[in-house]
C-alpha positions in Angstrom: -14.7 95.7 -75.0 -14.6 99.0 -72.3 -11.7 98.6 -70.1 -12.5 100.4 -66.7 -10.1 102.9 -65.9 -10.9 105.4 -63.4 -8.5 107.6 -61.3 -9.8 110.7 -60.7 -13.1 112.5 -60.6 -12.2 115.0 -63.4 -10.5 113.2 -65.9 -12.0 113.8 -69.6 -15.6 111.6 -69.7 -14.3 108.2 -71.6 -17.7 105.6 -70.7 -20.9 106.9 -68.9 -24.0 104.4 -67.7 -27.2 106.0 -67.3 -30.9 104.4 -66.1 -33.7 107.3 -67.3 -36.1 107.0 -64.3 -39.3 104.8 -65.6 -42.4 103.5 -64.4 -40.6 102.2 -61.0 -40.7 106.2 -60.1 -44.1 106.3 -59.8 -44.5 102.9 -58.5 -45.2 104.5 -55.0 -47.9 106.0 -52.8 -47.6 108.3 -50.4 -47.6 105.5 -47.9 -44.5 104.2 -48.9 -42.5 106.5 -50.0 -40.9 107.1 -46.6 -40.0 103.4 -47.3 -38.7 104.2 -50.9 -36.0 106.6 -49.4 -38.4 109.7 -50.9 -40.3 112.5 -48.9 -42.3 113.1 -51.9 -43.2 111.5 -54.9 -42.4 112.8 -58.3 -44.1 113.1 -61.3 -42.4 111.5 -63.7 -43.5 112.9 -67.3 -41.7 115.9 -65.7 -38.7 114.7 -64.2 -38.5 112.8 -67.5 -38.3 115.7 -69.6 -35.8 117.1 -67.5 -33.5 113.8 -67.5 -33.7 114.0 -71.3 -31.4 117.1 -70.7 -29.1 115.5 -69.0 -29.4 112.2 -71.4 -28.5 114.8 -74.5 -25.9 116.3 -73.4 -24.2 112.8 -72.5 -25.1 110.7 -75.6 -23.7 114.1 -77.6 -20.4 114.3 -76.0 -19.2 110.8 -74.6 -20.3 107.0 -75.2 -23.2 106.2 -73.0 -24.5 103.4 -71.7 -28.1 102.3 -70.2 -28.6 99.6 -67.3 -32.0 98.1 -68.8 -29.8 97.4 -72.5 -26.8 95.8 -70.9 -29.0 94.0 -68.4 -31.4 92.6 -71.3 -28.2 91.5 -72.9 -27.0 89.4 -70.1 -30.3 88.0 -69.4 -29.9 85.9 -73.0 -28.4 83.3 -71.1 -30.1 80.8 -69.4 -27.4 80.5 -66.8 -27.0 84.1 -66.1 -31.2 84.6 -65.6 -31.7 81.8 -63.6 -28.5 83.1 -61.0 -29.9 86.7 -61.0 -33.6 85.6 -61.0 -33.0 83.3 -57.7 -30.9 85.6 -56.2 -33.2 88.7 -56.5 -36.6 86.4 -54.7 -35.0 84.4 -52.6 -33.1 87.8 -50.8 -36.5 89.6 -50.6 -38.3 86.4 -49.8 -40.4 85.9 -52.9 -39.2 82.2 -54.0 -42.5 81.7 -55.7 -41.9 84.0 -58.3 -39.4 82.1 -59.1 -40.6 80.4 -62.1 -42.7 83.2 -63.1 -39.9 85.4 -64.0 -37.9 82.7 -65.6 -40.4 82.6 -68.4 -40.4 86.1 -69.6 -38.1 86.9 -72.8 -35.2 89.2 -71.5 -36.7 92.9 -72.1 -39.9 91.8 -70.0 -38.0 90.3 -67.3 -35.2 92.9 -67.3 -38.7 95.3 -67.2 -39.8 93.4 -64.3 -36.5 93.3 -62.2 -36.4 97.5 -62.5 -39.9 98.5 -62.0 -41.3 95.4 -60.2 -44.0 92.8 -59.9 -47.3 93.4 -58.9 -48.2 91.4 -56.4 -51.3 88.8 -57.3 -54.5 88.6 -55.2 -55.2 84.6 -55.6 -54.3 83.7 -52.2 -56.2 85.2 -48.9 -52.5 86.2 -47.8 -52.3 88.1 -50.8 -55.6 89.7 -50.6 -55.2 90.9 -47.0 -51.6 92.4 -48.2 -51.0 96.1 -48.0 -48.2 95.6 -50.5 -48.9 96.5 -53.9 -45.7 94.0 -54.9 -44.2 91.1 -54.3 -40.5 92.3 -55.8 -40.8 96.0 -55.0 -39.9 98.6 -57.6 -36.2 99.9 -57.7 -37.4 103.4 -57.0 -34.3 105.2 -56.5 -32.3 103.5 -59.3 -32.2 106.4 -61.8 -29.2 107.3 -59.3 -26.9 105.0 -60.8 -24.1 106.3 -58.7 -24.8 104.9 -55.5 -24.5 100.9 -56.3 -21.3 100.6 -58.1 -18.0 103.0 -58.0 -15.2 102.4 -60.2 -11.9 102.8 -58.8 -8.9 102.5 -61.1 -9.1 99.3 -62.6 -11.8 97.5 -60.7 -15.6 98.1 -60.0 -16.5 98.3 -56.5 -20.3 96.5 -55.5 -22.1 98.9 -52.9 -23.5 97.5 -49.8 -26.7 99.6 -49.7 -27.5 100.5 -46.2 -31.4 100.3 -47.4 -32.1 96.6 -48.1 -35.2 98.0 -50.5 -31.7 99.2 -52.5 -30.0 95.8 -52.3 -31.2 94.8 -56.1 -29.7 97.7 -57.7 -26.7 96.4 -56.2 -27.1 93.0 -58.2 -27.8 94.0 -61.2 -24.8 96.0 -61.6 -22.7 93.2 -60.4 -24.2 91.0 -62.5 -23.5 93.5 -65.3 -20.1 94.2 -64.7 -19.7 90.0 -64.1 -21.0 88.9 -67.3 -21.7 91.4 -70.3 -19.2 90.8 -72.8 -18.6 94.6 -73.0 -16.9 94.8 -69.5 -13.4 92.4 -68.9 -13.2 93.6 -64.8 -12.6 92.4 -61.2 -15.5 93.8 -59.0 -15.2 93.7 -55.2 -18.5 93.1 -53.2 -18.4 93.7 -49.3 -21.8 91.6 -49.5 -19.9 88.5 -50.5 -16.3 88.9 -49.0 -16.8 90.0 -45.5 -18.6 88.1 -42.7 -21.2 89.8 -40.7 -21.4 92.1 -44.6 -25.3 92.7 -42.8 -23.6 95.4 -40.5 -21.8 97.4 -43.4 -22.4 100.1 -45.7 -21.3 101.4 -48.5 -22.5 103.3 -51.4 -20.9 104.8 -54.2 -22.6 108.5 -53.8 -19.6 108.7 -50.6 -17.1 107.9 -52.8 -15.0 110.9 -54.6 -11.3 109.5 -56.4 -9.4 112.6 -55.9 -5.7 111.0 -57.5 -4.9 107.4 -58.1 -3.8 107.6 -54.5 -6.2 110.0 -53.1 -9.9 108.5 -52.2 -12.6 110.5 -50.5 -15.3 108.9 -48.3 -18.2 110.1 -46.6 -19.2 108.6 -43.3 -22.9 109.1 -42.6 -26.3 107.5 -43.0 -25.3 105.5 -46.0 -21.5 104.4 -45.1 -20.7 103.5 -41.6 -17.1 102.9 -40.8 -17.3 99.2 -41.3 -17.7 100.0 -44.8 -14.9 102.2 -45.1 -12.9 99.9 -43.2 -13.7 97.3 -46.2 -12.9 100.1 -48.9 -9.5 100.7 -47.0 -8.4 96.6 -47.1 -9.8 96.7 -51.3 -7.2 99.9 -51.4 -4.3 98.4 -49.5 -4.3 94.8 -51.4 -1.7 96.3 -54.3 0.4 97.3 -52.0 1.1 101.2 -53.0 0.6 104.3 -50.7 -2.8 105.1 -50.6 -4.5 108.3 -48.6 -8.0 107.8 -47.4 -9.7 111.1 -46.0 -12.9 110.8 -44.1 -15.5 113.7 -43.8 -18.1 112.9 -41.4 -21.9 113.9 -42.2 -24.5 115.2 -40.4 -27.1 112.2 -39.6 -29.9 115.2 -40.6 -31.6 116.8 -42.4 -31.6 114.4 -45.3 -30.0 116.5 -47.6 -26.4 115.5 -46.2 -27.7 111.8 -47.4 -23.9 111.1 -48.9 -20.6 113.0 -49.4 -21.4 114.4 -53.1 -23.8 116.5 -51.7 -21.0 118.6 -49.7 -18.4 118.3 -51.7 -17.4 118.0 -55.7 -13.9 117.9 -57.8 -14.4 120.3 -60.9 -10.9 120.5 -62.2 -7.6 119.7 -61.2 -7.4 123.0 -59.0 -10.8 123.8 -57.8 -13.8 122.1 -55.6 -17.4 122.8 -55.0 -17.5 123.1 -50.7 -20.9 123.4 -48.3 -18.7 125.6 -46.6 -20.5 126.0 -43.1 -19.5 121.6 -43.0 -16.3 121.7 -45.0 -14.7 124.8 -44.2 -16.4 126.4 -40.9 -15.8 125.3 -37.4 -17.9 122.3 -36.5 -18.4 118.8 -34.8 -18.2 116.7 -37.5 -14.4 115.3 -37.8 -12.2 114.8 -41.3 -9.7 112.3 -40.4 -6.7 111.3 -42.8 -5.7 107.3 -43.2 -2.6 106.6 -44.7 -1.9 102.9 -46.0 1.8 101.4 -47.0 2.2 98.0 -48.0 -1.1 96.7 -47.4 -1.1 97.9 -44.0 -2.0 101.7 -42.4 0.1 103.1 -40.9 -1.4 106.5 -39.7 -5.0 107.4 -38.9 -5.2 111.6 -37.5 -7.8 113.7 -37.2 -6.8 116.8 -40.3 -8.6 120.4 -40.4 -10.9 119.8 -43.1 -10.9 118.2 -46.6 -9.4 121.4 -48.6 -6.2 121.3 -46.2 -6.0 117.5 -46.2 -5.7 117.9 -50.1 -3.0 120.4 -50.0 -1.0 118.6 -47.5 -1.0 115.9 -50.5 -0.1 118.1 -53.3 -3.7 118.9 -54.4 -4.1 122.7 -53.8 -7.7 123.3 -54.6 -9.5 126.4 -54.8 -12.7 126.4 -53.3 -16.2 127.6 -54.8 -19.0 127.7 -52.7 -22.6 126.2 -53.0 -25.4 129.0 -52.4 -22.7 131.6 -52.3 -20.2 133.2 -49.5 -23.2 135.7 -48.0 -25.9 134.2 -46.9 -26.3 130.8 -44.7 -30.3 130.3 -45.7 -29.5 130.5 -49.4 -26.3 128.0 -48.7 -28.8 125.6 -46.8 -31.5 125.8 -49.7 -28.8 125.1 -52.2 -27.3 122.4 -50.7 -30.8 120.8 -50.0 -31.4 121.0 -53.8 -28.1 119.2 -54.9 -26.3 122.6 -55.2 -22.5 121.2 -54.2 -23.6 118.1 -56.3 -21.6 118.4 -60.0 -20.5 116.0 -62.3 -17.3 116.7 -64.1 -17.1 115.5 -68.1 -13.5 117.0 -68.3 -11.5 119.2 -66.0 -13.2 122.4 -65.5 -16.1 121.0 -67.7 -19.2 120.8 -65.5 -23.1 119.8 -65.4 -25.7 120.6 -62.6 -29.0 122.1 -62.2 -30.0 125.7 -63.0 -31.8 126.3 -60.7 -28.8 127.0 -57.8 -28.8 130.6 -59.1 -26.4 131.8 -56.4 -23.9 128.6 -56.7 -23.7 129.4 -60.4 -23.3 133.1 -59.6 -20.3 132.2 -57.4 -18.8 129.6 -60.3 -19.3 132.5 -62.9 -16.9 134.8 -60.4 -14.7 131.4 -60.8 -14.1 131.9 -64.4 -17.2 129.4 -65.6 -19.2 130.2 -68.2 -22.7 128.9 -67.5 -24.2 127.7 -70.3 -28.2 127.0 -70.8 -27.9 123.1 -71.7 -30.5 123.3 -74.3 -27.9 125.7 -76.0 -25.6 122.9 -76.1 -27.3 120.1 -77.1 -29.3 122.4 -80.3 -26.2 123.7 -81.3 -26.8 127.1 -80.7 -23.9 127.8 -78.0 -20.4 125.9 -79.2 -19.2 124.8 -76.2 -15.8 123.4 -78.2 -14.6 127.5 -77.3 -15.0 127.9 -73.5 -12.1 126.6 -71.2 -14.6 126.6 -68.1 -18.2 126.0 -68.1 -21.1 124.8 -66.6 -23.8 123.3 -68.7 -27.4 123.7 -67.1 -30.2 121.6 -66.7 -34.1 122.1 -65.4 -33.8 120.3 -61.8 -37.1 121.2 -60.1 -38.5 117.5 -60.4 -35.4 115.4 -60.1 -33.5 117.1 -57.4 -36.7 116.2 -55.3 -35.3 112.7 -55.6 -32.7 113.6 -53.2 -30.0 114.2 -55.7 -27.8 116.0 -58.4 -26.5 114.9 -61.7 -23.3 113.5 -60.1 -25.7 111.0 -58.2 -27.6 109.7 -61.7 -24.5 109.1 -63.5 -21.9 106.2 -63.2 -18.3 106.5 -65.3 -16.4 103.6 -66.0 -14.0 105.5 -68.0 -12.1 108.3 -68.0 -8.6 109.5 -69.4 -5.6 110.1 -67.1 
């Protein structure tokens, strides 16, 4: 049994779960993959081989876990399928497929939930359609991140502020619920709060700084409802709790949630977009303090790096696309370069191609590392204090994300 424990963003890597994007990526046509959440499609053999990087590295160094495996498992039960099963088509308004699904064995119908069901041309309805399915595929969930967070002892449910997202949603709740593997308490803003149609809330804003430190973004994907939900789910044990908000440019596409600005890598350094972090802007960073279930202060604070400090964090900033240049920061940042994933303080992955983000991490004290290196043995990582292990990104970060956003820890030490 996993217990979920996690209080900080850089703790040592203790319990990872990973989806490998599948035949749901290229599920789309140009035509809908506006709809999707893409500008472009990808081609998958490609952006498969460079997951596999990513996939390596993890399944070398810490337990990992896969959505479609845990999901099959769950799906044994007759109970448990027929819940998730009439949940999933009668929320995107497919109650005839009802049946249909119930009588696939587990890895068909877990299949069929992730990439989708083609949509059958036996009624005129269905022959006039310009919908290619009747449950659409989950395009976007190789970025695990986004529809569940854990936080400390419990798993938080996103609210997705795409409906085409709300599945992923399920099936991690449905995961954390009922595998045997888990023992947790998840929160879901869909089922505890009325009017939960007018919230958002996805895991990608979400950034645990300290047991008593959370990080929220407030854009496209998490209005303040949401965060008004996360802040009552923080206050209910009572303790002081600090909630900073960063504010996020509604465009370009590229400030899609808070990970993409702004990353922990160790206990004394962050990754910063520094013209929205650091520089003088319109977009506020406001402090919330809560005390016995209540808050008790709400004030607008410089930025994020000075918040921190004010709390005891001192963190040293590096900068994503460099100090020089504000194109090269822009194309960085639009290609995931503030976007890392931690697997231990000072222990880093993200793409290789942000040449002028790793340069400034390098000046940092990291050693960036080629991942292939790692994962054939041919550079022992066991030596470095600081590093940052590389991966190919030309494919994937065209998703619209780094490998912070396609991984979800459930487990890390203290």
């Amino acid at each position: 049994m996993s217990v979920i424990q996690v209080n900080s963003e850089i703790g040592s890597l203790e319990g990872v779960i990973l989806h490998p994007p599948g035949p749901e990526v290229e599920n789309m046509t140009p035509e809908n993959a506006e709809r999707a959440l893409y500008s472009d499609i990808l081609n998958l053999s490609v952006a498969r081989r460079e997951y596999n990087q990513l996939e390596s590295l993890l399944n070398k160094l810490v337990p990992t876990l896969y959505v479609t495996d845990l999901l099959k498992d769950i799906l044994r039960s007759t109970e448990i399928r027929e819940k998730i099963v009439k949940k999933a088509c009668y929320n995107e308004g497919s109650p005839q497929l009802i049946d249909r699904l119930l009588d696939l064995d587990e890895k068909q119908l877990a299949e069929s939930l992730i990439q989708g069901v083609p949509l059958e041309r036996n009624t005129l309805t269905g022959y006039l359609s310009n919908d290619h399915f009747s449950l659409r595929p989950l395009h976007n969930f190789f970025f695990t991140r986004d529809a569940s967070a854990a936080i400390g002892d419990r798993v938080l449910i996103s609210r997705m502020a795409s409906r085409v997202r709300d599945r992923e949603a399920l099936i991690m709740q449905s995961v954390f619920d009922y595998h045997p593997r888990f023992r947790v308490q998840t929160l879901s803003p869909s089922e505890e709060t009325p009017g939960s149609n007018q919230l958002s809330l996805e895991g990608g804003d979400l950034l645990i700084a300290a047991e008593n430190i959370t990080l929220v973004g407030l854009g496209n994907r998490t209005n303040s409802r949401g965060i008004d939900f996360l802040i009552r789910m923080l206050s209910e044990r009572k303790e002081k709790h600090h909630i900073l908000v960063q504010e996020l440019p509604s465009s370009p596409e590229s400030f899609i949630h808070l990970d993409m600005v702004f990353t922990l890598l160790d206990w004394d350094s962050c990754m910063v977009y520094e013209p929205l972090i650091l520089k003088s802007n319109k977009y506020q960073t406001i402090r919330i303090d809560t005390d016995n279930g209540k808050v008790v202060s709400i004030d607008h604070v410089e930025n994020l790096v000075q918040a921190l400090k004010s709390l005891g964090m001192d963190l040293k900033p590096s900068y994503c696309g460099g100090e020089k240049d504000t194109m090269t920061q822009e194309r960085e940042q639009w290609h995931s370069g503030a976007n890392f994933f931690a697997i231990g303080p000072g222990k880093l992955i993200g793409y290789n191609r942000n040449s002028h983000t790793l340069e400034n991490l390098h000046k940092s004290g990291y050693e960036i590392i080629n991942g292939k290196k790692a994962i054939d043995g041919t550079t022992d990582i066991s030596g470095f204090d600081k590093y940052v292990l590389t991966i190919d990104g030309a494919e994937l970060s065209r998703g619209g994300g780094g490998v912070r956003c396609m991984t979800m820890p459930f487990k890390r030490k203290m």
